[in-house]
C-alpha positions in Angstrom: 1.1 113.1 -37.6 -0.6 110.0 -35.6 -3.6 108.5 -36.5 -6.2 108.2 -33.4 -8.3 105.6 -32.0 -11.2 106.7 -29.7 -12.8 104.6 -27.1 -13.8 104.2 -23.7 -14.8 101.2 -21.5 -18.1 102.8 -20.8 -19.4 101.8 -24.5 -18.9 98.1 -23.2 -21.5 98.6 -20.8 -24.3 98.9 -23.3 -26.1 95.8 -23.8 -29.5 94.8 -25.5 -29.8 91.4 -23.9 -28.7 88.2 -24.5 -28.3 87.3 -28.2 -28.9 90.8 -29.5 -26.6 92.0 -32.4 -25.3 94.8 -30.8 -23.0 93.0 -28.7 -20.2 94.4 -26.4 -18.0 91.7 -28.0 -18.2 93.7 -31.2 -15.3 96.4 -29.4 -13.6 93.5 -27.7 -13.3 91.8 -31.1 -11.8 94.9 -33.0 -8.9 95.7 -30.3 -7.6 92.0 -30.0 -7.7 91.9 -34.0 -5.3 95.8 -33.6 -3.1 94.5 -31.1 -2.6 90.6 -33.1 -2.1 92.8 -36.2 0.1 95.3 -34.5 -1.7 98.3 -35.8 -2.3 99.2 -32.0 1.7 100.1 -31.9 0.9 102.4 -35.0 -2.0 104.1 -33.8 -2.4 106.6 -30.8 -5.5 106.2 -28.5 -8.2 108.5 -26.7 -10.4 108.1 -24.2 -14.4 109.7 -25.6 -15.3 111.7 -23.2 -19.2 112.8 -23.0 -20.6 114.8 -25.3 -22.4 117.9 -24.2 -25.8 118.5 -24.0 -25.1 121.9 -26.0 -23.6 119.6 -28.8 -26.3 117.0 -28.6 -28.6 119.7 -29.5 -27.3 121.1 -32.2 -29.0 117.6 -33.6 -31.9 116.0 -31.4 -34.7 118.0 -30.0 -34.0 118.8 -26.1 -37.6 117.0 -25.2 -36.9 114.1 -26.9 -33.0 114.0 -25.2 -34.1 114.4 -22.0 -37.1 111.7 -22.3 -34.3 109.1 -23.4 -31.8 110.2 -20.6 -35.1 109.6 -18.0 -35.8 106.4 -19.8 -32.5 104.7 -18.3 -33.6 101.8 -16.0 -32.0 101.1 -13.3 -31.8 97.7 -13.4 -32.6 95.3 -15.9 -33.2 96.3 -20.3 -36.2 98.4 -21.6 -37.3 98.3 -24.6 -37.6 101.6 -26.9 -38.9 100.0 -30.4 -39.2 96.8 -31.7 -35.1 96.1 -31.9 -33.6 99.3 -29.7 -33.3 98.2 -26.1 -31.5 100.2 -23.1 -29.5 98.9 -19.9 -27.8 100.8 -16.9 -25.0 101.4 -18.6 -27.0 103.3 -22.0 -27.1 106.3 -20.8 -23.4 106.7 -20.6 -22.4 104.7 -23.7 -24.4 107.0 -25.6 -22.8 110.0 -24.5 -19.3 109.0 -24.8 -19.9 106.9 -28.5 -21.8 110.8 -29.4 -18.1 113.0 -27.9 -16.0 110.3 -29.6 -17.1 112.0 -33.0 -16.7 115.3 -31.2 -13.1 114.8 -30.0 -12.4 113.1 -33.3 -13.3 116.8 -34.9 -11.3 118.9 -32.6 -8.1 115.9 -33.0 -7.9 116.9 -36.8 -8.5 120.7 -37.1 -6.4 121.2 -34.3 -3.3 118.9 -36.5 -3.4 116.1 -33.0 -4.0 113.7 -36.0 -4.3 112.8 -39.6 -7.1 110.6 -39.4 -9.3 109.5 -36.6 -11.6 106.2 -35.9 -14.1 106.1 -33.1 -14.6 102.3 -32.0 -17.6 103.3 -30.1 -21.4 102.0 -29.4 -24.5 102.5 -29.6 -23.9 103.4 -33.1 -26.2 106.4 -34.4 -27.1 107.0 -38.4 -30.7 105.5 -37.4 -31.3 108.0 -34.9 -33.4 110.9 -36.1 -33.9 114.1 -34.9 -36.6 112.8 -32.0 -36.1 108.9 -32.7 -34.4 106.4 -31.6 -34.4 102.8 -34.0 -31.9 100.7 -35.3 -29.9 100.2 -32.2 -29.4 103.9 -32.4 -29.9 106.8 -29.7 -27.8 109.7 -30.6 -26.9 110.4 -33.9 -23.1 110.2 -33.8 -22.1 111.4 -37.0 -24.4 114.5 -37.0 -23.5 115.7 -33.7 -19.5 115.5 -35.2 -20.3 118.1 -38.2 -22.6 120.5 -36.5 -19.6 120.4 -33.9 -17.1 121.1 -37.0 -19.5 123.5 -38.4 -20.2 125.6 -35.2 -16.4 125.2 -33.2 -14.6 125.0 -36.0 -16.2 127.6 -38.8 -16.1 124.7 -41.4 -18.7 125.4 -44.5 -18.0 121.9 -45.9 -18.3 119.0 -44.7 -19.0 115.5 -46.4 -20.7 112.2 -44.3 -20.0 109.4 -46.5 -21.9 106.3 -45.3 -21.3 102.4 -46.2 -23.2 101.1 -43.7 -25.4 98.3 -45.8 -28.5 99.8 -44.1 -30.0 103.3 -45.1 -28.6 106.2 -42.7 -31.9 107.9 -42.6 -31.5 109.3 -39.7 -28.8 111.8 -40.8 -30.7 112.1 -43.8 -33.4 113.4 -41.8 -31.2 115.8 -39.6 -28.5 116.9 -42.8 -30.8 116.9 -45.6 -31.6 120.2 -47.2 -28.6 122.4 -45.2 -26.1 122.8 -48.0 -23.1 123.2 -45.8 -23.3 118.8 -45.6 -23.2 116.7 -48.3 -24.5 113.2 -47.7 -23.6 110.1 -49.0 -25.5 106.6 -48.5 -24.6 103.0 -50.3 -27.3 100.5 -49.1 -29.6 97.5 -49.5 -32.8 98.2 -51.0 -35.1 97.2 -49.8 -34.1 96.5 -46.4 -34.3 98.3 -43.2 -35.3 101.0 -42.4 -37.2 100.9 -46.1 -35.8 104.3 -46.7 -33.6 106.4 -49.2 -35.3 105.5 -52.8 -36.7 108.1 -54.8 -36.6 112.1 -54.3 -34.2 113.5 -51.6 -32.9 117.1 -50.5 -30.4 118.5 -53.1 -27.3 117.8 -50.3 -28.0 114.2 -50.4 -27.1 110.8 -52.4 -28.7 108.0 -52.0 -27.5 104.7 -53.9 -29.9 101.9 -53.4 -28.3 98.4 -54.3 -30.0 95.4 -54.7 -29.0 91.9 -52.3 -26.6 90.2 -53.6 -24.5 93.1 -54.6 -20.6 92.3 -54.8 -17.7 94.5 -54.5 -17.1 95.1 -58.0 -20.4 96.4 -58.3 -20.2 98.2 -54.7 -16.7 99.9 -56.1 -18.5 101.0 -59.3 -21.4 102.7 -57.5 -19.0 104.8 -55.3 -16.7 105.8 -58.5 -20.2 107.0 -60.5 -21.9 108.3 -57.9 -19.8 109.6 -54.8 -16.5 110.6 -55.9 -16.9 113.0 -58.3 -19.7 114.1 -56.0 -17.1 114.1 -53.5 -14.5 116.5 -55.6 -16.8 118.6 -56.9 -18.2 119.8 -53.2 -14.5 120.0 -52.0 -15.1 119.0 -48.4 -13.2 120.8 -45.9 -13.7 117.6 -44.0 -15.0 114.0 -44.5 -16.9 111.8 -41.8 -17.5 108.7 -42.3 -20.4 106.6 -41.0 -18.2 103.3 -41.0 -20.7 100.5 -41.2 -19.1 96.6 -41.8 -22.6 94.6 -42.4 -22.5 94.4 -46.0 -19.4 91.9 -45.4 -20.6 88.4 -47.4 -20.2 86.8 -43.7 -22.9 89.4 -42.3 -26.3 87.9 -41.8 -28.0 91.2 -41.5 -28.3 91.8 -44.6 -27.1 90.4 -48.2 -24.5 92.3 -49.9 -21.0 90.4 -50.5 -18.4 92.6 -49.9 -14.8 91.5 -48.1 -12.3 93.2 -46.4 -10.5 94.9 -49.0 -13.3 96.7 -50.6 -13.6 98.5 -47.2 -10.0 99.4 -47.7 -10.5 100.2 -51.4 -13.3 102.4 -50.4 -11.3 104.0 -47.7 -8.5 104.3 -49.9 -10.8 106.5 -52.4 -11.7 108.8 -49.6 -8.5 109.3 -48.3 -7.5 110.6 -52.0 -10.6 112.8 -51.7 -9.2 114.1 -48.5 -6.2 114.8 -49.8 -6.9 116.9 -52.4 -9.4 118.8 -50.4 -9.2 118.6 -47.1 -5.4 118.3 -45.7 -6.0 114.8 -45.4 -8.9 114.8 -42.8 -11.4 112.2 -42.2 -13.1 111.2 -39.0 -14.8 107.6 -39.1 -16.6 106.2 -36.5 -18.1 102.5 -36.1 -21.7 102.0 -37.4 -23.0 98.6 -37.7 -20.9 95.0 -38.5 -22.0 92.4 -36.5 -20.0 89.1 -37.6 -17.2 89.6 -34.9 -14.3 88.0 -36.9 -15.5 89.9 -40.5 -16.4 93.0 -38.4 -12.4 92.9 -36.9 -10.9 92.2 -40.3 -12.9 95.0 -42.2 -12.0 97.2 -39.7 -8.1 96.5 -39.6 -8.2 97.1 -43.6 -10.1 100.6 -42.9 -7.0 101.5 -40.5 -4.6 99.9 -42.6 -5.5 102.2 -45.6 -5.3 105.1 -43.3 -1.9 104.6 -43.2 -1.0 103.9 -46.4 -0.8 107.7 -47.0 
């Protein structure tokens, strides 16, 4: 069974002006790094079509959806906070980056693929339920398991995080529904200056502190996620696939390289495994080093197909 790559060109047409993070370069960086690895000849690749607006509001509130489709310019960027800008091409990005998670779902519950990864932007684990922050609109890894949950009857599903930053914004829209487990590794404090103390019984949040290294990022995930993991049994596992906690990554201060994201990705591929026929959708969150962001990611596919 192939594993899947989803894209589209349209995802390249999102830009946040000139110097911003959230570069275009950040997909162009990735494939090149697939094709000089040859991982491109191992891999079989999609086009994200758009997600519905039925599926986009399974998650986001229709008012706030339809203020952020209105807000589009035509011409020129606009600004939506402090850090969160729109182009032209936003509107469009958004939607395919959200049906890349969609399409990713129906790829392995139909048996198209063993494992999916959605190289996609705007990414979305910032993006609340009527917020948009953190170079996030939709919230791409939400939209995926209430599609699972609602076209595919699944009662189970896992989101494991990595991103270095807090995914509060699918902690907002998952926590207290006990069909999702959550699961966030992040800097704290950092942005967003969320996911310390109490939280919904569905939900674990591990704050590390700067500096952290990937011993200490590996032990974290074996004491607090993976028996976690087993003992909820996911019927599938999402993954919001986040590369900025790489030592190279100036947004934030964590030291990880590229093999802990394919140790961790390793461990959650055993999970699936055991519990879930080997399913796991990922799909790109943050990483904004080009040549640590394309490394990490060619590990994260690499250990995908290792089993």
């Amino acid at each position: 069974m192939t594993i899947a790559i989803i894209s589209h060109p349209d995802c390249g047409a999102h830009q946040a002006g000139t110097h911003h993070p959230e570069d275009p370069l950040r997909l162009s960086f990735i494939n090149d790094r697939l094709i000089a690895s040859g991982l491109s000849m191992a891999v079989q690749e999609f086009d994200a079509p758009e997600a519905t607006r039925e599926q986009i509001l399974r998650v986001h509130d229709a008012a706030y959806f339809d203020a952020l489709l209105a807000k589009v310019p035509a011409n020129g960027l606009i600004w939506v906070d402090e850090d969160t800008a729109m182009n032209p091409g936003t509107g469009q990005a958004m939607l395919r980056a959200a049906g890349a998670g969609v399409l990713g779902v129906d790829l392995v519950m139909e048996g198209r693929a063993r494992q999916v990864f959605c190289a996609v932007r705007p990414p979305g684990h910032h993006a609340g339920r009527a917020r948009a922050m953190g170079f996030c609109f939709l919230n791409n890894v939400a939209i995926a398991a209430y599609h699972a949950i609602e076209a595919h009857g699944l009662s189970r599903i896992a989101i494991a995080d990595f991103d270095v930053h807090h995914g509060n914004g699918t902690d907002e829209i998952v926590g207290g529904d006990p069909r999702i487990l959550f699961l966030s590794t992040f800097e704290h404090p950092s942005y967003p200056h969320s996911g310390f103390g109490a939280c919904a019984d569905n939900v674990i949040n591990v704050p590390l502190p700067a500096g952290t290294t990937g011993s200490e990022f590996r032990d974290a995930v074996r004491e607090r996620w993976l028996g976690a993991l087993d003992d909820f049994a996911p019927q599938l596992i999402l993954v919001s696939a986040g590369f900025d906690g790489h030592q190279a990554d100036i947004m934030a201060n964590f030291n990880l390289r590229d093999e802990d994201y394919g140790w961790v990705t390793r461990e959650l591929m055993a999970v699936a495994h055991r519990h879930s026929a080997g399913r796991i959708v990922s799909m790109l969150e943050g990483g904004y080093h080009l040549r640590a962001l394309a490394g990490s990611v060619e590990a994260h596919i690499r250990a995908f197909l290792e089993y």
